[in-house]
C-alpha positions as CSV (number, residue, x, y, z in Angstrom):
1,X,-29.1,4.4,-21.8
2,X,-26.7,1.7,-20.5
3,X,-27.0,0.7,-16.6
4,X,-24.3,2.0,-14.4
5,X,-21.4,-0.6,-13.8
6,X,-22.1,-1.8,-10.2
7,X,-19.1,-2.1,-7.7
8,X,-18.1,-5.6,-6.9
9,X,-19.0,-5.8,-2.7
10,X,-16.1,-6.6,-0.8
11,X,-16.1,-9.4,1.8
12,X,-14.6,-8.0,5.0
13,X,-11.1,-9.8,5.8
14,X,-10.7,-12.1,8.6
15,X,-8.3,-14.5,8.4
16,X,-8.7,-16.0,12.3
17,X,-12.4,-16.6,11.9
18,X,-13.0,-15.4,15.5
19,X,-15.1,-12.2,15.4
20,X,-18.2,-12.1,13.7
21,X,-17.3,-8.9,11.5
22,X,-20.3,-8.7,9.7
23,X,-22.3,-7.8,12.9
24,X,-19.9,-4.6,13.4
25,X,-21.4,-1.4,12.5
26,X,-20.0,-0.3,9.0
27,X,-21.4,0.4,5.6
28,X,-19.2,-0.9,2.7
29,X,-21.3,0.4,0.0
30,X,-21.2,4.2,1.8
31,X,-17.1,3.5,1.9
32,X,-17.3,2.9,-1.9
33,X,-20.1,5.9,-2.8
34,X,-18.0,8.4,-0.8
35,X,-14.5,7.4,-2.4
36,X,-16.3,7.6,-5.8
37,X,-17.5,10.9,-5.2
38,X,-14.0,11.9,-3.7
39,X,-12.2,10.7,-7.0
40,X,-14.6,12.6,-9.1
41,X,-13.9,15.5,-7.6
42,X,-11.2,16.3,-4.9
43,X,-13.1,19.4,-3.4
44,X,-15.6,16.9,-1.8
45,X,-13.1,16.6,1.3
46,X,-13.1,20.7,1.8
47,X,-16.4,20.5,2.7
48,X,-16.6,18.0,5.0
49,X,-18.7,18.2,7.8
50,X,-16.5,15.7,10.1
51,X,-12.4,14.9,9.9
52,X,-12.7,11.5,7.9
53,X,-9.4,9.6,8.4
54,X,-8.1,6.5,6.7
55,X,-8.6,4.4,10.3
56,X,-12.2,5.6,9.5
57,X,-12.9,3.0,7.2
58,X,-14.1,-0.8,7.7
59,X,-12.7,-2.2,4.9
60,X,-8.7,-1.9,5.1
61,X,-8.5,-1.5,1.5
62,X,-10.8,1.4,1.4
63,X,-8.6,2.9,4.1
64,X,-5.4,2.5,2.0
65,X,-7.2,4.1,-1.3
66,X,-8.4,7.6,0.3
67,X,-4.8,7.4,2.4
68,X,-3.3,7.9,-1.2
69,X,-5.9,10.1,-1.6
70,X,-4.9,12.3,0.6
71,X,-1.2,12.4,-0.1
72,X,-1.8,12.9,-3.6
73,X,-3.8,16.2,-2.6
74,X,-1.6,17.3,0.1
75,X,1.2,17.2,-2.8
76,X,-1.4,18.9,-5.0
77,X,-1.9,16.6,-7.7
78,X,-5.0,15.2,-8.4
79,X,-6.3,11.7,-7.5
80,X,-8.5,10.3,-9.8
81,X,-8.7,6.4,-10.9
82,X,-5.4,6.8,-13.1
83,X,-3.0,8.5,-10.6
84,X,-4.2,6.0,-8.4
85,X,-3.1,3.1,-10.2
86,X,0.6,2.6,-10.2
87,X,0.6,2.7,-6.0
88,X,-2.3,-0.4,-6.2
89,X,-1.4,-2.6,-9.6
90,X,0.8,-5.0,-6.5
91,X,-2.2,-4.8,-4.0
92,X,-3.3,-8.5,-3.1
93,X,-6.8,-7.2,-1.9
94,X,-7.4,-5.4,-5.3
95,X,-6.4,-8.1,-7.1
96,X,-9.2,-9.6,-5.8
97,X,-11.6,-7.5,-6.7
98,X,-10.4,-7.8,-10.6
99,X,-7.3,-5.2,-10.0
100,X,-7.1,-1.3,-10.7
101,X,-10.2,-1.9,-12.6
102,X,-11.7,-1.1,-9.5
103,X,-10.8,2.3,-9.0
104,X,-12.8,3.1,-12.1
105,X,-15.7,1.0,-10.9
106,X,-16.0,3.4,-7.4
107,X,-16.3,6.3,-9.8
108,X,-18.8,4.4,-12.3
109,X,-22.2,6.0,-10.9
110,X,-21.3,9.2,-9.5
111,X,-24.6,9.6,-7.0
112,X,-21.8,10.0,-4.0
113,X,-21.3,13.5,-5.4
114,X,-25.3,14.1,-4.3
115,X,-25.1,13.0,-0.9
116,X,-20.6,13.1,0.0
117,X,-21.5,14.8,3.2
118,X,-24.4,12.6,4.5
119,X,-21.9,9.9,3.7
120,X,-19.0,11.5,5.4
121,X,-21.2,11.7,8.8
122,X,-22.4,8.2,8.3
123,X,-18.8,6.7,7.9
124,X,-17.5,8.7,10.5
125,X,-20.5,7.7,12.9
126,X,-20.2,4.0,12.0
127,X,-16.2,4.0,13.5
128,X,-17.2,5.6,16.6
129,X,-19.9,3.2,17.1
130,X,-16.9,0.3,16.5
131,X,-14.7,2.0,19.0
132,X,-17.9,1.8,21.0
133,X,-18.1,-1.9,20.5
134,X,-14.0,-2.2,21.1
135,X,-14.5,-0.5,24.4
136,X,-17.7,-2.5,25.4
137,X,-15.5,-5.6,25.1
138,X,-12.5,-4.7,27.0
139,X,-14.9,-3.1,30.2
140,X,-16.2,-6.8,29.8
141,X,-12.7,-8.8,30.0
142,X,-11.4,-6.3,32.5
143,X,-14.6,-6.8,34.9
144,X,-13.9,-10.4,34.3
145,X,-10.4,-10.1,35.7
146,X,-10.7,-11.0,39.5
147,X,-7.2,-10.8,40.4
148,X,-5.9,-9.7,43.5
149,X,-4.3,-6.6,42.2
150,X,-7.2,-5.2,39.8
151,X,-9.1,-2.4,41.5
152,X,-12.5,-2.0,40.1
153,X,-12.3,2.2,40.2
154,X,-9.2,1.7,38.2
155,X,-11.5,-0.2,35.6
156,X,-14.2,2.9,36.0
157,X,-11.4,5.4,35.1
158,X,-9.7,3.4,32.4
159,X,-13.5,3.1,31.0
160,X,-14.4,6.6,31.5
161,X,-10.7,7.6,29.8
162,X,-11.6,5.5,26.8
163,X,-15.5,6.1,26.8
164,X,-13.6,10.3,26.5
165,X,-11.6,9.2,23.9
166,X,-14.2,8.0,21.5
167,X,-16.6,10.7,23.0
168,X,-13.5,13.3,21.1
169,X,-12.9,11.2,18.2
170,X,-9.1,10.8,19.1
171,X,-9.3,7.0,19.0
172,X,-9.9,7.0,15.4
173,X,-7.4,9.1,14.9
174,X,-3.9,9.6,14.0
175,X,-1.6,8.7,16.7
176,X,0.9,11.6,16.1
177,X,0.6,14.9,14.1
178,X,2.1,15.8,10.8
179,X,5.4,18.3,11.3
180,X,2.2,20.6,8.8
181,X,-0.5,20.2,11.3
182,X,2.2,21.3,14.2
183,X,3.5,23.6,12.3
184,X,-0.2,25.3,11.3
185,X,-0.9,25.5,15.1
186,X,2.2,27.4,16.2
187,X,1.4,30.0,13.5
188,X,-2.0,29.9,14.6
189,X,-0.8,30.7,18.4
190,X,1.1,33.4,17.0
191,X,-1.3,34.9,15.0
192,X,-3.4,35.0,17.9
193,X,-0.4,36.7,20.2
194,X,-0.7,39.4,17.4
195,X,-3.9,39.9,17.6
196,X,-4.1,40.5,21.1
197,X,-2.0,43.1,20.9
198,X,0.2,42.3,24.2
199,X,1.5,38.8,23.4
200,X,-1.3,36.7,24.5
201,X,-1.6,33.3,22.9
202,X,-3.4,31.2,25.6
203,X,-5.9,31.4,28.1
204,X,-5.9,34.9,30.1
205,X,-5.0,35.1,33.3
206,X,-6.7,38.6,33.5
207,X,-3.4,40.1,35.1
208,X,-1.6,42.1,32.2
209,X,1.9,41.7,34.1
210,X,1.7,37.7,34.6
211,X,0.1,37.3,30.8
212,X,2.9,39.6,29.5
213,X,5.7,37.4,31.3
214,X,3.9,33.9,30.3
215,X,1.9,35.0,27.2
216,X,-1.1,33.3,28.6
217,X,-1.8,29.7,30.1
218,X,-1.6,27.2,27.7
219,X,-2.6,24.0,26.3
220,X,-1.7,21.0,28.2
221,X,0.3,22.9,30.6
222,X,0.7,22.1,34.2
223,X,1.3,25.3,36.3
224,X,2.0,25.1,40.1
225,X,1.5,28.1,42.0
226,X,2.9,27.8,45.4
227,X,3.6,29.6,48.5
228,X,3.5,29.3,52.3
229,X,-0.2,29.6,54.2
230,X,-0.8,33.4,54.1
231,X,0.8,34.3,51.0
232,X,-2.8,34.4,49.5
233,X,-2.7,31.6,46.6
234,X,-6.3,30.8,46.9
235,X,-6.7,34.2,46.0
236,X,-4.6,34.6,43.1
237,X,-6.2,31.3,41.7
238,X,-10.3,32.4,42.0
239,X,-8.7,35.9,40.8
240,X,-7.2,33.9,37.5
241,X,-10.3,31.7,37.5
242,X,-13.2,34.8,37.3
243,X,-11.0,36.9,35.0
244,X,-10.7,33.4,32.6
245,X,-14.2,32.5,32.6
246,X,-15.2,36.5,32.5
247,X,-13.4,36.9,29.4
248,X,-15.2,33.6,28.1
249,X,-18.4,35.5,28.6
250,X,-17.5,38.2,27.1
251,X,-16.5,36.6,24.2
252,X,-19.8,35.0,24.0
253,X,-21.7,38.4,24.0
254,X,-19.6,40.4,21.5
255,X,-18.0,37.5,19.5
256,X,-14.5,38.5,18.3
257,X,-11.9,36.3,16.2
258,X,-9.9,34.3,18.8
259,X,-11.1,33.7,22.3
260,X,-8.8,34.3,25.6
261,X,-10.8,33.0,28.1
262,X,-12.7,29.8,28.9
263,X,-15.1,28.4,31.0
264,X,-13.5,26.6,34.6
265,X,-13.3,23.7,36.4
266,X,-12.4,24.9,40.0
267,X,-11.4,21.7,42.1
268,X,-11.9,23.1,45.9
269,X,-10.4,20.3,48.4
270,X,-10.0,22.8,51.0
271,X,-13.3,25.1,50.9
272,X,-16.8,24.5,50.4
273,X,-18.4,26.0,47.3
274,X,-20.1,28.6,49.1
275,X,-17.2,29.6,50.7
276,X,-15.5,30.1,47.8
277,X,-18.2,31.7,46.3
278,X,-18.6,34.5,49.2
279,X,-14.8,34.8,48.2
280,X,-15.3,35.1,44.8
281,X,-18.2,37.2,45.4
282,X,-16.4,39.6,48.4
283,X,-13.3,40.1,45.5
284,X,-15.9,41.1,42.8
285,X,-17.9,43.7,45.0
286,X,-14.5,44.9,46.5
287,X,-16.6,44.0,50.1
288,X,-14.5,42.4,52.9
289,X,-15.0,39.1,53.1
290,X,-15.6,39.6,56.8
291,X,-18.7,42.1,56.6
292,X,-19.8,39.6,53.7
293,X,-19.8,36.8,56.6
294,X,-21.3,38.8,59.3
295,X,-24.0,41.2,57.2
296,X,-22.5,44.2,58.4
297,X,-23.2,46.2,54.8
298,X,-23.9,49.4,54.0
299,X,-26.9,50.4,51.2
300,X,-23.9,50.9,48.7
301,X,-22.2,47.9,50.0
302,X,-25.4,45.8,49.5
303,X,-25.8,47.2,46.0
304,X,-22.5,46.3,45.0
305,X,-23.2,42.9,46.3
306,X,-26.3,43.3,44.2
307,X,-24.4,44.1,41.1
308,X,-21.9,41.5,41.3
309,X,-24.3,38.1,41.5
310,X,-25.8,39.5,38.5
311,X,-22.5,39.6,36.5
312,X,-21.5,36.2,38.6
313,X,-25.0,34.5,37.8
314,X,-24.1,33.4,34.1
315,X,-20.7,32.6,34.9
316,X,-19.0,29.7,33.2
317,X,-17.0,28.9,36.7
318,X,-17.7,25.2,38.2
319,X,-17.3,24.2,41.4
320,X,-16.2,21.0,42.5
321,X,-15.6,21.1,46.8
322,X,-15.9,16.7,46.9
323,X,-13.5,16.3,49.8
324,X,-10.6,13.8,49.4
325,X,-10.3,12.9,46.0
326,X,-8.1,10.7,44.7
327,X,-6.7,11.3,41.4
328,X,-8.5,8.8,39.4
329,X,-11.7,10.5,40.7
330,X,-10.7,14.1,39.5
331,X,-10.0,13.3,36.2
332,X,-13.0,11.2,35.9
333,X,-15.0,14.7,36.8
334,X,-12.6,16.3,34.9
335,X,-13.5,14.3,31.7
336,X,-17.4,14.7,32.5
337,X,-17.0,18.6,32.8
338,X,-15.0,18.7,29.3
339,X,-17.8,16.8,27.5
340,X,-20.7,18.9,29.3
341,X,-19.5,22.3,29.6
342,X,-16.3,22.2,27.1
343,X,-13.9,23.9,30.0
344,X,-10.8,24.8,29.1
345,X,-9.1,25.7,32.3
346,X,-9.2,23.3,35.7
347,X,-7.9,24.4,38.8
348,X,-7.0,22.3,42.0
349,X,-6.8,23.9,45.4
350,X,-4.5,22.1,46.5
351,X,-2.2,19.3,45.1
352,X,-1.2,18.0,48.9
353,X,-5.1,17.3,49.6
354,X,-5.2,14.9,46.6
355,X,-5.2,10.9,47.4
356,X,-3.1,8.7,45.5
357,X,-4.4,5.3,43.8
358,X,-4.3,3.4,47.1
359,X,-1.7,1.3,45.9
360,X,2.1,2.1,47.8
361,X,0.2,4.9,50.2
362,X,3.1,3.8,52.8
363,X,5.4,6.5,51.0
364,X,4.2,10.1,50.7
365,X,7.1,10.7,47.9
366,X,5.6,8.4,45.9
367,X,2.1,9.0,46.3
368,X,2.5,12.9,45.5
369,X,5.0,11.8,42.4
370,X,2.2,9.7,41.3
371,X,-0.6,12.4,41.6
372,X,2.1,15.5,39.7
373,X,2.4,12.9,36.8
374,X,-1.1,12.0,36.6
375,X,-2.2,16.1,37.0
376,X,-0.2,16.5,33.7
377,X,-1.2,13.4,31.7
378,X,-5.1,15.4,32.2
379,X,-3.6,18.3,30.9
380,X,-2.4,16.7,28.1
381,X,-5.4,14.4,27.7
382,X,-8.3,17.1,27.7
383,X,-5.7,19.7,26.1
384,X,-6.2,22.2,29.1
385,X,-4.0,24.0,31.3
386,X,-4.3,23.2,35.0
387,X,-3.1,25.3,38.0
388,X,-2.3,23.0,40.7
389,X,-2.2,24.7,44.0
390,X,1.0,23.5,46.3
391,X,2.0,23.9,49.6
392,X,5.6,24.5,50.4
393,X,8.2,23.4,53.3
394,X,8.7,25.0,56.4
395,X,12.3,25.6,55.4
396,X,11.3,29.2,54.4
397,X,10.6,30.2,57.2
398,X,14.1,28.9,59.0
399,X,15.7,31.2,56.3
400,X,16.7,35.2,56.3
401,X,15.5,35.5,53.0
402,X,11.8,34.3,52.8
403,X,11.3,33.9,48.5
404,X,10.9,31.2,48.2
405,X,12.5,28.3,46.0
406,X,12.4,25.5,43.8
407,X,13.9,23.5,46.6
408,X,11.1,24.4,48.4
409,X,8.4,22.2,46.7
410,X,6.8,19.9,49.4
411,X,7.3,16.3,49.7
412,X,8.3,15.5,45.9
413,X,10.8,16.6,43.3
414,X,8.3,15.0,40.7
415,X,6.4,18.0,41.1
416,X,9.2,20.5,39.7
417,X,10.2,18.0,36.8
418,X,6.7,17.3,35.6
419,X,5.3,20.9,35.7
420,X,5.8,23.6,32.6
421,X,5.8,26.5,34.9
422,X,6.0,26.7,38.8
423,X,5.0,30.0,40.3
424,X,5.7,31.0,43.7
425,X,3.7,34.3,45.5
426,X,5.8,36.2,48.0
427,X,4.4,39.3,49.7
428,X,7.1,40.8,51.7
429,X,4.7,42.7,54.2
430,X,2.8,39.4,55.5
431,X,6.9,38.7,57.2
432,X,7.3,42.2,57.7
433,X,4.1,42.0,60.4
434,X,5.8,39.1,62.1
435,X,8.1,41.3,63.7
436,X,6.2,44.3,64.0
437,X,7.5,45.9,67.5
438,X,5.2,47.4,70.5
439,X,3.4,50.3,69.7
440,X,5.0,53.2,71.5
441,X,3.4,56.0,73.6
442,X,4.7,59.7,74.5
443,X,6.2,57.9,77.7
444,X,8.5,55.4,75.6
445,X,11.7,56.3,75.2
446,X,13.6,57.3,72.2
447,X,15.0,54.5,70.7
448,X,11.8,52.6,71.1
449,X,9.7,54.9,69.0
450,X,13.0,55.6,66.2
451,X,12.5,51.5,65.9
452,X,8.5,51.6,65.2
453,X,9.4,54.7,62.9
454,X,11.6,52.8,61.2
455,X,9.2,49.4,60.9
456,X,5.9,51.7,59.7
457,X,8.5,53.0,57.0
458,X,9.3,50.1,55.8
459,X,5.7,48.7,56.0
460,X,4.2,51.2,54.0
461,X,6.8,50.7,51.2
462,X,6.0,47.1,51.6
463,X,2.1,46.9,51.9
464,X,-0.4,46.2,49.2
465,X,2.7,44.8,47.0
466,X,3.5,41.2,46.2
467,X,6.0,39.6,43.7
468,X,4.9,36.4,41.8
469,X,8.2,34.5,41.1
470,X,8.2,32.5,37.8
471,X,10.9,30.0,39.0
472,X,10.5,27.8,35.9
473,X,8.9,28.3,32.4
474,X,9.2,25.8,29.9
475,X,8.3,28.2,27.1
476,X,10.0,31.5,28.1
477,X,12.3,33.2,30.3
478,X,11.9,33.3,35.0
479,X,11.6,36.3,36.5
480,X,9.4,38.1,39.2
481,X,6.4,39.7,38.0
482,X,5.0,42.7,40.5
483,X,1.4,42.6,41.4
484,X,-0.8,44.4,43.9
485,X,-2.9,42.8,46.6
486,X,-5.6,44.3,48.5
487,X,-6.0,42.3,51.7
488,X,-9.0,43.6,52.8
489,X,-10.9,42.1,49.8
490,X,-8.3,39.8,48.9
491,X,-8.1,40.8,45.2
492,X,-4.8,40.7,43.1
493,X,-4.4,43.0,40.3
494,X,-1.5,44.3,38.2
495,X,-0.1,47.8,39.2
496,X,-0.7,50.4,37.0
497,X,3.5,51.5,35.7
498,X,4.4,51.4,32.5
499,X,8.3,50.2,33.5
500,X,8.7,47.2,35.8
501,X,11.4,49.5,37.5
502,X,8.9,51.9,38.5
503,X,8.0,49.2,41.3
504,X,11.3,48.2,42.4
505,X,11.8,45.1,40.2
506,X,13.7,44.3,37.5
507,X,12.0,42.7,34.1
């Protein structure tokens, strides 16, 4: 039996003599053992354990071959050594091998077709270890550069962006998406809407009203959910953050087709992590936070407490409470927390406590500008949606009418261009208390007790009801969406109506 025709090796190309290529990781004769096996039989690449890509490949003419490859399948035709050849008979690096003869000689022994997914992992492995090298020697030359305006934690982010990058895999990959690769994820989101059964197709928010209005939170979104102090935002965001990383859980334990939840990065500038924790925990056991704080529970009370750390114990919620952060630093530890615990929500509480990069610090406008834009380029980078907590301008208050609007964004108008959605909460009875008149006694007169009548009226067609305003949505339609707050625990939920006008709002 005659000996298997050998491949011809191919001497990596480099023209400038600078880099010692041979020392790079790669294995030319897996290249050539996994296209063989691919132009045997086309099926190899369904059952691939890891995305090969053309950029994959060492040798550039490798590359170009299981390009055509692909196309030639995506058209579906098959590839094989004789399709291939009109698209290579004017390729100068396969000339040099002894022209399309070569495309037979990949296919000459056949043992890829033992091993093609061993040798997909290798190859695959092999470019990230080059990417590893690539990024090695630019954290070298930029550590080198002692310039005056270079700031060594701008290095540490850049490296820990491009260390995330190769970490994902996205480096080797394409640049841009096919229009069929888009187009497969849209159906995919809508398929999932479907299958929800209420329009969902991103992350929950665990509030039926704001996921019917927004259809979920979703990928690479920024969200900004403002208000004045009072209006109970930190609230609404650990109430969006349990339910999210609840549902997570859930999903875990019972399995199910798609998943609505995810775990969470909670960014806490304001409140320590136990703080926010007794919160959490207070909203959870339906305990003021107030007995929580001063142990003034009942036996029920300390068994609902009870109750709750259990279900809080496995919890895929994280807490970060570093004070004064600078941008660079959060989406260093945003990074870190995608690799470790593969979140896929991140909250910041609050946008005005972040620190620029240092650089121009002398202008607030610019500063905040700087740290919007850089909130969404991590959204779009780790492919999360992030709910940026924001503080709004005293100009409310100065107003009749206290809703609050997009005008009303503090400090930049960056903030309003670069977000997908900005949410404001309103609760009409926290005003409503402002002006609450004297209590009157049997000795008042009159008209001073018709004027409390008339405020506790009001108030308790007021209380326990609060209105979040969608004031932009890049994806759907604004609005108000009615919700109902319990102060005492501080606990948002959606009403129970079936008709939006049933609480005095219109859809």
């Amino acid at each position: 039996m005659a000996e298997p025709e050998k491949v011809t090796p191919i001497k990596p190309h480099d023209p400038a003599g600078e880099l010692p290529v041979r020392k790079l990781p790669a294995n030319l004769d897996a290249e050539a053992a996994f296209l063989g096996a691919v132009l045997i039989d086309n099926r190899v690449i369904e059952e691939l354990p890891v995305p090969i890509r053309p950029e994959h490949f060492f040798e550039a003419l490798h590359g170009r071959i299981y390009d055509r490859v692909l196309t030639l399948i995506e058209r579906n035709a098959t590839a094989s050594p004789v399709t291939l050849r009109p698209f290579f008979e004017a390729d100068e690096a396969l000339r040099e091998l002894g022209g399309t003869s070569y495309l037979a000689q990949l296919t000459a022994s056949g043992a890829g077709l033992l091993v093609p997914r061993q040798l997909a992992q290798q190859i695959y492995d092999l470019a990230l270890l080059r990417e590893l090298v690539n990024v090695g020697r630019g954290l070298v030359e930029g550590a080198l550069d002692t310039s005056e305006d270079t700031s060594p934690i701008d290095r540490i982010a850049q490296a820990e962006a491009d260390l995330f990058k190769v970490a994902e895999g996205a480096s080797t990959g394409r640049e841009a998406a096919t229009f069929r690769e888009a187009a497969m994820t849209a159906i995919k989101m809508a398929e999932k809407a479907m299958a929800s059964g209420g329009g969902l197709s991103g992350r929950t928010t665990g509030l039926a009203t704001v996921d019917q209005k927004t259809a979920g939170l979703h990928e690479s979104d920024l969200i900004i959910l403002a208000g004045r102090p009072g209006m109970g935002k930190t609230s609404l965001a650990t109430n969006i953050a349990f339910n999210c990383a609840e549902q997570h859980l859930n999903w875990q334990r019972e399995g199910g087709e798609f998943n609505y939840g995810a775990p969470v990065a909670f960014f806490s500038l304001e409140m320590s992590s136990d703080q926010l924790a007794t919160r959490i925990l207070a909203e959870q056991a339906e305990i003021s936070s107030e007995a929580l704080r001063s142990g003034k529970l009942s036996r029920e009370d300390f068994q609902k407490l009870s109750y709750a750390s259990q279900r809080l114990a496995e919890l895929p919620l994280y807490i970060d409470d570093t004070p004064a952060l600078t941008i660079g630093s959060l989406r260093t530890r945003a990074r870190r927390m995608k690799r470790r615990h593969d979140i896929g929500l991140i909250i910041v509480d609050y946008l005005q406590l972040l620190q620029g990069s240092g650089r121009g610090n002398d202008n607030r406008v610019n500063e905040i500008s700087e740290i919007s834009r850089g909130l969404k380029t991590l959204a779009k980078e780790l492919q999360v949606p992030v709910i940026a907590l924001s503080q709004l301008s005293r100009a409310v208050e100065s107003r009749e009418d206290k809703r609050p609007m997009l005008s009303d964004l503090r400090e930049s108008g960056s903030i309003e261009q670069d977000a997908d959605m900005v949410w404001f909460i309103f609760r009409g009875d926290y005003y409503h208390l402002l002006v609450k008149p004297d209590t009157p006694d049997a000795s008042s007169p009159p008209d001073v007790q018709e004027k409390y009548r008339l405020w506790e009226e009001k108030f308790e067609g007021l209380v326990g009801r609060a209105t979040l305003i969608v004031a932009k949505q890049r994806h759907g339609s604004t609005g108000n969406v009615p919700l109902h707050f319990q102060s005492d625990i501080t606990k948002f939920t959606s009403p129970n109506f079936k008709d939006y006008s049933d609480y005095g709002f219109e859809e």
